[in-house]
N, C-alpha and C positions, 0 to 999 in steps of 0.2 A: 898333592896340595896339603896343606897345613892346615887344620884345625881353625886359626885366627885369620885364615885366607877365605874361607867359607862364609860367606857373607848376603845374606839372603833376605835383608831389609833395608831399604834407603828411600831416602825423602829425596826429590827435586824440585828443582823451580824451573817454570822452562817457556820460553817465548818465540814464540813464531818474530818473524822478519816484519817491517810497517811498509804500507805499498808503496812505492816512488808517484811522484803528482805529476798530473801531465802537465803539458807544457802550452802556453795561449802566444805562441811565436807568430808572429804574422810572417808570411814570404815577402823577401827583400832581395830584388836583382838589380842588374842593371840593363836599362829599359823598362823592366817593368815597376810604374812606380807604388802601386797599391796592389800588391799582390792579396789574396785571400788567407784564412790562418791555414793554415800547414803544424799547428802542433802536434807530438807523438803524443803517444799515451805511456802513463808511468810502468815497470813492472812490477809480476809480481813480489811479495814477501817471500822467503824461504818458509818452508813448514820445517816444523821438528816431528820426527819420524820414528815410530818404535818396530825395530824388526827384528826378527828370532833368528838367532844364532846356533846350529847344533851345536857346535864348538867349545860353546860356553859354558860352563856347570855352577858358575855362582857371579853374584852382583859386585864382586867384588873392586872391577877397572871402574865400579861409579861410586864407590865411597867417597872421593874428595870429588868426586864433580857436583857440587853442590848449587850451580846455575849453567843451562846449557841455554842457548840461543840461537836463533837462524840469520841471515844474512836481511838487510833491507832491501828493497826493490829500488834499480835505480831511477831517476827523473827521466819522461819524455825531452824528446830534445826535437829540433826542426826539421822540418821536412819530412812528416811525419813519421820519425825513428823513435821506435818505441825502448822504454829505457828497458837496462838488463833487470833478467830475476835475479833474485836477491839466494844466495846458497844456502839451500838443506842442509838440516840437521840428524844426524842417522842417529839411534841409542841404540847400541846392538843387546839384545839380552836374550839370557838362555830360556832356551822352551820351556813352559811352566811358567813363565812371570806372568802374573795379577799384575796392573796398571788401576789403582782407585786414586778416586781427587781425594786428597788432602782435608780441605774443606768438610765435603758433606761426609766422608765415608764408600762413595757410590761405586760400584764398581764398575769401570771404564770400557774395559776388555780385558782379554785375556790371549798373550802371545803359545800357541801349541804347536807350530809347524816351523820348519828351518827356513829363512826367506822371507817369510809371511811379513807383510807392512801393513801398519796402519798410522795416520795421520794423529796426532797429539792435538798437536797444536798449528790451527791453519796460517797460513801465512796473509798476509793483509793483498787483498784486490787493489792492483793500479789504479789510479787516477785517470780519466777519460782526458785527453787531448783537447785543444778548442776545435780542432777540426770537425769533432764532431754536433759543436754546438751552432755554424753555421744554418741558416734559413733565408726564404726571400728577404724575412723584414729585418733580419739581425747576419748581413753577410763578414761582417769580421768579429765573434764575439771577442772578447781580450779577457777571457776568464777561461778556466782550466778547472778539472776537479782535481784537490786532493787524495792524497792515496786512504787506504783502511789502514786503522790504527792495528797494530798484532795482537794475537790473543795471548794471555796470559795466564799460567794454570799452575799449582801445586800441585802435585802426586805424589804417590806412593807406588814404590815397585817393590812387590811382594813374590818370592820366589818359593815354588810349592815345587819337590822332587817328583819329576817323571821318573818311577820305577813300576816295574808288572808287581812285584811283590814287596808288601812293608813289613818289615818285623817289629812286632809291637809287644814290650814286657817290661817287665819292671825295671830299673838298675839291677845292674851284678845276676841279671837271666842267661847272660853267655851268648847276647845277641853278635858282638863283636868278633866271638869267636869263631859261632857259626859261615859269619861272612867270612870271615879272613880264610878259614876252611872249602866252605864251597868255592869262592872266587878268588882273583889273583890280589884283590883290597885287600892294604892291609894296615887297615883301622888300628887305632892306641887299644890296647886290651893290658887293663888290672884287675886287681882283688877289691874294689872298691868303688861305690853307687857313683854314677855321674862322669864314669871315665871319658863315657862320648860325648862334646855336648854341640855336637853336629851330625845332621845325616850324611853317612856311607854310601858310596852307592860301589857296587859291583856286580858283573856279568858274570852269571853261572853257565859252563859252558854244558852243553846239553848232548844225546847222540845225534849222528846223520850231520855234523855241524851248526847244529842248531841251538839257542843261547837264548837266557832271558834276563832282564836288572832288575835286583835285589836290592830293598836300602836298609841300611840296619837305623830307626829310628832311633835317638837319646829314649833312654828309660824315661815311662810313666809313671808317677806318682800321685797318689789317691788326693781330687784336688787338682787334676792338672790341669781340667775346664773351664776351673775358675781362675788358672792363669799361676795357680801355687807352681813353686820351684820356677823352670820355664816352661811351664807347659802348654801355652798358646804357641809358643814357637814350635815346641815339636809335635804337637797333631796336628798346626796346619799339613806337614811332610804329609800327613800318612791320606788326607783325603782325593791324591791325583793315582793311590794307588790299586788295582784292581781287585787285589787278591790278599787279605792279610794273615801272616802266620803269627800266633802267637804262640811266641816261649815262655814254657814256665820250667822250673829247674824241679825235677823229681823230689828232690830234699825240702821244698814247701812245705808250710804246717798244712794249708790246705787249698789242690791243686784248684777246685770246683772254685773255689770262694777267690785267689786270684786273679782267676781265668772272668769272675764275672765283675769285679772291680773294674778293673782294665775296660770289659764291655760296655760297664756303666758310663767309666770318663769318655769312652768313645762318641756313644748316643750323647749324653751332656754339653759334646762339644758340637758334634751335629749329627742329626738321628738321621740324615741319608748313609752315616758310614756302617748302619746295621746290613744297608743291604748288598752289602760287599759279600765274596765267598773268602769265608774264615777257614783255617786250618790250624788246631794245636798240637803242636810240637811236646813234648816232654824231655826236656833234657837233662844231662847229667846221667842220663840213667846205666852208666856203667858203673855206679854205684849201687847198682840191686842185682842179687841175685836173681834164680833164674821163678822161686820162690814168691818173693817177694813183687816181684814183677808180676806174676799171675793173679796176685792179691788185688795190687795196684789196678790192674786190669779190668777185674772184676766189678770194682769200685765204681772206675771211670764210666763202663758201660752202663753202667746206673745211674750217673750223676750227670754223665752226658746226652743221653738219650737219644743217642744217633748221629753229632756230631762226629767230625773224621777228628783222628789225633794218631800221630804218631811217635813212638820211642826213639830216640836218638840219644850220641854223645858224640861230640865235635871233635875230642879228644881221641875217644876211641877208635871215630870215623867209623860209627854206627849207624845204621838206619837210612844213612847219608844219601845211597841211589835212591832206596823208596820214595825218600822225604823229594827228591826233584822228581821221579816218576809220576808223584803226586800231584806234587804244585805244576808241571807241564801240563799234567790232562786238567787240573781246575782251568791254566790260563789260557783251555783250548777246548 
């Protein structure tokens, strides 16, 4: 899938089906010359339906559907035959879609399982039949109800990546490359900030046949809570995910002080993503000796006070089993 196919926010308008009205038919035979009412009752509206699709990895088949609608309910008719429901409307979208109204902000639901249905927007109640408004003192009424008018909603479907692990670092960290290395994705990778500006997602394949999904998020930039560069777009990514690794490239002026930027914009954006299990990555580092390295080392264990971090180079395919030996026992 392409970069410009990724598509992970859209506006709808969407409207259930309006009930069918019943019907105030009086029975007419022959022989009988005042028959009693006999009217149907109207049918249902169609609802419009939001259901999760594994299938699916972005919003993209709803970008020009910009109004979706359900079918009407048809009218009662005589002899008390009740009119047809009016046809459902399905949205299929991928697991992870957010559903907020338009309007307030509110959030609606949230689609996380394959299958999973829930109702948008209800479809309008039939109209009652005359049949049912007969009594001793009123045996033929000649009135019927109207059907319910449909409901009517603006939403937003907002699409947050289901992955076990988010890699979260600046531009030009070598987040693209570590994916493209551990899994079969393979992400646009250049020499320059901004190369992704969509999440990655790829399966790391594991021993015993066993496998987890990796998303390489768009690089963070100081500011990105406050929505600088895109950065509303890409931390939503990172909040559905369990476990965050962050990379920072060995060649950093200073690993400590990136390492807590990044944590900053995380908490800024929302202070539940502190209570994820982090892992830092150091990469690049086939760029130090073996010297240098213990230097670095020394540093860290100081600066990090117990946090886990690991050496890696994607290039080299350094570190590479530890770094999933690791993130498998965090995601388990």
């Amino acid at each position: 899938m392409t970069e410009g196919n990724f598509v992970d926010y859209v506006k709808i308008y969407v409207a259930s089906g309006k009930g069918g009205k019943g019907s105030s038919h009086l029975h007419r035979e022959k022989f009988i010359e005042k028959g009693g009412p006999d009217g149907g009752d109207g049918g249902r509206g169609g609802h419009v339906i939001i259901r999760g699709n594994e299938s699916l990895w972005t919003l993209h088949h709803l970008r020009f559907q910009r109004h979706i609608k359900a079918g009407h309910g048809g009218d009662g008719g005589s002899s008390r035959s009740t009119g047809s429901d009016g046809e459902d409307r399905f949205i299929d979208v991928p697991l992870g879609t957010v559903v907020k109204d338009k309007e307030t902000g509110e959030l609606l639901f949230e689609i996380t399982e394959n299958g999973e249905e829930k109702i948008l927007a209800k479809g309008g109640k039939g109209g009652l039949g005359n049949w049912h408004f007969r009594s001793s003192t009123n045996q033929t009424p000649r009135y019927a109800q109207p059907g319910m008018p449909p409901q009517e909603v603006d939403i937003i479907l907002e699409l947050k990546v289901l992955a076990d692990v988010g890699l979260v670092g600046f531009p030009n960290a070598g987040k693209s490359t570590l994916l493209s290395v551990l899994t079969s994705a393979k992400p646009k990778i250049g020499d320059y900030p901004f190369t992704t500006l969509k999440p990655n997602l790829g399966i790391v394949e594991y021993r015993d046949f066993k496998s987890f999904v990796i998303a390489d998020i768009p690089g963070i930039i100081e500011g990105a809570a406050e929505g600088k560069g895109l950065g509303h777009y890409f931390l939503r990514h990172i909040e559905r995910n369990s476990t965050l690794l962050f990379l920072i490239p060995a060649d950093a002026d200073d690993i400590k002080k990136e390492y807590d930027i990044l944590l900053d914009e995380l908490r800024r954006y929302n202070p539940e993503m502190l209570d994820k299990d982090r892992l830092i990555a150091i990469s690049k580092c086939d760029m130090l000796d073996d010297e240098l390295k213990a230097e670095l080392k020394e540093q860290l264990d100081k600066e990090f006070d117990g946090l886990p971090y690991i050496f890696i180079s994607s290039v080299a395919q350094q570190g590479l089993t530890e770094l999933k030996d690791k993130l498998w026992q965090m995601l388990n």
